[in-house]
C-alpha positions in Angstrom: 0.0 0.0 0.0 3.0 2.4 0.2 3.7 2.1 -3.1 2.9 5.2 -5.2 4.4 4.4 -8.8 6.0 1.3 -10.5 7.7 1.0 -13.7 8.8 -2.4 -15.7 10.0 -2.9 -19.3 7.1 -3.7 -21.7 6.8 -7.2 -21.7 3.0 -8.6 -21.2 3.7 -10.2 -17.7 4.5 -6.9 -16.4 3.0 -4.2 -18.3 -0.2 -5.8 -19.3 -3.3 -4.1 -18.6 -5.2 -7.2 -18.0 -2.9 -9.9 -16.6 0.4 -8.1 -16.0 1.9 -7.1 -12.5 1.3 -3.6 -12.9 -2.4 -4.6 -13.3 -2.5 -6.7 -10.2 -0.8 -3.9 -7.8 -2.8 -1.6 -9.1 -5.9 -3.6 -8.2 -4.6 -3.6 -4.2 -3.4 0.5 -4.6 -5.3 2.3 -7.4 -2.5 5.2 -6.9 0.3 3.0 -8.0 0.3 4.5 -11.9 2.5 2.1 -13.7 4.8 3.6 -16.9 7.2 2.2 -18.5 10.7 1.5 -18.0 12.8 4.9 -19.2 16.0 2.7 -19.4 14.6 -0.1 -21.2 12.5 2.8 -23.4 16.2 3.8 -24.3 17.8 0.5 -25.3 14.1 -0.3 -27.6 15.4 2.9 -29.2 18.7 2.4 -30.0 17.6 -1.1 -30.9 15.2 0.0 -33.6 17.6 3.1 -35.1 20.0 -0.6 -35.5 17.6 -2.4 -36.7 17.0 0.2 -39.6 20.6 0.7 -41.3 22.2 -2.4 -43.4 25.4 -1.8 -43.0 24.8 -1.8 -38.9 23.1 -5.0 -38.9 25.5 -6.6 -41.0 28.2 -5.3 -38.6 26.5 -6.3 -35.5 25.8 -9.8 -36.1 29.3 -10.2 -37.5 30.5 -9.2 -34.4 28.2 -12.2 -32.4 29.5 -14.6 -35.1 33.2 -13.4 -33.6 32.1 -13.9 -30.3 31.0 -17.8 -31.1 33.8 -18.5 -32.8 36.0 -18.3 -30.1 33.3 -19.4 -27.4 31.8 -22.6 -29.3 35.4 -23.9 -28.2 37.7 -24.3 -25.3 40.4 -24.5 -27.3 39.9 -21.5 -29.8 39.0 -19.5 -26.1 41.8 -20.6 -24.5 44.1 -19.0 -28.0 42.3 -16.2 -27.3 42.4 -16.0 -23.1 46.5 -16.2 -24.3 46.8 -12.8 -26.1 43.7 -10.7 -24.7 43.5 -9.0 -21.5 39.7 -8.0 -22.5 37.8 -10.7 -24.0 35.1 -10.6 -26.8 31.6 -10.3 -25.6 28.2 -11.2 -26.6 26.2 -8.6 -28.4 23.0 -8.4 -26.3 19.6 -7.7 -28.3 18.3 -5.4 -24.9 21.0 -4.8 -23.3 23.2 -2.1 -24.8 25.6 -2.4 -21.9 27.1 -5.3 -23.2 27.0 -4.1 -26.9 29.4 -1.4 -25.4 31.3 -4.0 -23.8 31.5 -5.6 -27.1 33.0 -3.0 -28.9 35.0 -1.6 -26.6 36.9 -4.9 -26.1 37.1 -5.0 -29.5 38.9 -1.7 -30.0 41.4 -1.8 -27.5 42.2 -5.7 -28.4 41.9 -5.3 -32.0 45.9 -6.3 -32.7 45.7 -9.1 -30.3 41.9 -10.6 -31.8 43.7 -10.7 -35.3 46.7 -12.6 -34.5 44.5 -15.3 -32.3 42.1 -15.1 -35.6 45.3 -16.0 -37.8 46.9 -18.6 -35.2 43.3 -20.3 -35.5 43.4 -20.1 -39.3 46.6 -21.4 -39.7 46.1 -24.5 -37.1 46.0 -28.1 -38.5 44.0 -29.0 -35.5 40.8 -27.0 -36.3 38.2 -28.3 -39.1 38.5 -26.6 -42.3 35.6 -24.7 -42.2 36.6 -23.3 -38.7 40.0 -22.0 -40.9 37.9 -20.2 -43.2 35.8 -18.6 -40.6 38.8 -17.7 -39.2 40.4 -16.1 -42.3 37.0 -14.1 -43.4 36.7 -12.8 -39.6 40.4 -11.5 -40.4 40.0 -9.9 -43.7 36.9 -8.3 -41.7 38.8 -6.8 -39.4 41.8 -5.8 -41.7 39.5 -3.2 -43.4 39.2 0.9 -43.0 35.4 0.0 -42.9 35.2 -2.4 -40.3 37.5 0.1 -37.7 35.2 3.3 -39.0 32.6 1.5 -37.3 34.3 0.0 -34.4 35.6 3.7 -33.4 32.0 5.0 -33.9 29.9 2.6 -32.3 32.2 2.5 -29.3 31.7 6.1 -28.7 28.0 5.8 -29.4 27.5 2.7 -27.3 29.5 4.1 -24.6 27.2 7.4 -24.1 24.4 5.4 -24.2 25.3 2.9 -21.5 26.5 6.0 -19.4 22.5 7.9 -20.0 21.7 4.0 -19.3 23.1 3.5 -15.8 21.9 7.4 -14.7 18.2 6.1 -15.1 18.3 3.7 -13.1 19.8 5.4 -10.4 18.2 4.5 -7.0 18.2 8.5 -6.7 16.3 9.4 -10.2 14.1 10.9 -10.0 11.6 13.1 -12.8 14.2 15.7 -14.0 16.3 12.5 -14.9 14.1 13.0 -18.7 17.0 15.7 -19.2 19.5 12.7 -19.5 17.7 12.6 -23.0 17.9 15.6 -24.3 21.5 15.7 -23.1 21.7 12.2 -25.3 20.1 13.7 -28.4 22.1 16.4 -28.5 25.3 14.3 -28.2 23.9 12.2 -30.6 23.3 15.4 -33.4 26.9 16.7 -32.3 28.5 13.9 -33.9 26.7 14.7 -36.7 28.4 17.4 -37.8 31.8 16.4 -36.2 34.5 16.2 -39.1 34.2 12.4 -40.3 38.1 12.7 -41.2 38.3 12.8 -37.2 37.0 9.2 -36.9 39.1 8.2 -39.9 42.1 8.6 -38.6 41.2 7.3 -35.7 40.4 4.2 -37.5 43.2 4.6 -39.8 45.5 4.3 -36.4 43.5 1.3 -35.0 43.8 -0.8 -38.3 46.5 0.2 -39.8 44.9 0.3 -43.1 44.8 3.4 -45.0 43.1 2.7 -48.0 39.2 1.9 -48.5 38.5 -1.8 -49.4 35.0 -1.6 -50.7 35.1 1.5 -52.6 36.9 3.5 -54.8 39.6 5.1 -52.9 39.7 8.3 -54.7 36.4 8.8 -54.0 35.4 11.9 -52.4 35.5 12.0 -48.2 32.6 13.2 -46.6 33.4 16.2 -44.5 30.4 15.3 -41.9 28.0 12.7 -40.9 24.7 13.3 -43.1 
């Protein structure tokens, strides 16, 4: 009865209006007004604005492939335990906090991954097709693309997981809706940061300076569009 407010993620168990947990409090204290789960809110978001560009997807799920590849063996994990201080993670569909752990063990063990991806391709002991998992996971990786995204992602990822953690705060409270606008406006900053910023970036991650899946003459965007 002292409750005055409860919030869940959307799933029908909790937020259903007929059946759901919020509906069942609210039948004992009719001033327990249920809404829904900012936090969670956020990660549907990001999610979705995922969900909606190919080359994101594409990179995403080639990034959970990564992560089974070494996982879906003691043997390929144990390479990988060798030459890593940070190890690969799973790339969570809800949880963005361990999409930034993903990526940012990714970046800062991007040398290391490689050379356990090349041991693995170059081992007699693993099945063929294992090798040339291996091998395509490394040309991947040895791409100006591939560290473009890595470099952005990990910066996205990691402002998201900080606005994240602040709403669910045991001391939020209503004004914590500003961590949103202060999200959004991040978000449209990096809009019109100079892209070269983030190439060179990537260019120092990968040590690749050249394009792989376009013409390398052709012209740089200036900004994100």
């Amino acid at each position: 009865m002292n409750c005055r407010g409860q919030s869940y993620d959307n799933a029908s168990n909790m937020s259903g209006i007929y059946l759901g947990l919020q509906t069942r409090i609210k039948t004992i204290n009719p001033s327990a007004d249920y809404v829904h789960c900012a936090a969670h809110s956020l990660n549907l978001v990001g999610s979705c604005a995922v969900e909606s560009e190919t080359e994101a997807v594409d990179f995403f799920s080639t990034l959970q492939e990564l992560y089974n590849l070494f996982t879906m063996s003691t043997h390929r994990w144990e390479i990988l335990v060798q030459r890593t201080n940070l190890r690969v993670k799973s790339v969570s569909q809800t949880r963005w906090s361990a999409r930034h752990d993903a990526f940012y063990a990714l970046e800062k063990e991007w040398s290391a991954i490689i050379d356990a991806l090349e041991f693995i391709a170059e081992s007699r002991d693993e099945k063929p097709t294992t090798r040339v998992g291996a091998t395509e996971f490394q040309r991947k990786l040895q791409n100006l693309e591939t560290a473009i995204l890595v470099i952005v992602w990990n910066v996205i990822l990691e402002r998201f997981n900080a606005a994240r953690k602040k709403l669910q705060e045991s001391q939020a409270d209503l004004s914590s809706v500003q961590i949103y606008n202060s999200l959004a406006l991040f978000l449209q900053g990096m809009r019109h940061r100079q892209f070269s910023d983030y190439e060179e970036k990537a260019k120092t991650l990968s040590g690749v300076h050249d394009y792989y899946r376009y013409d390398t003459h052709r012209k740089k965007p200036e900004e994100f569009r």
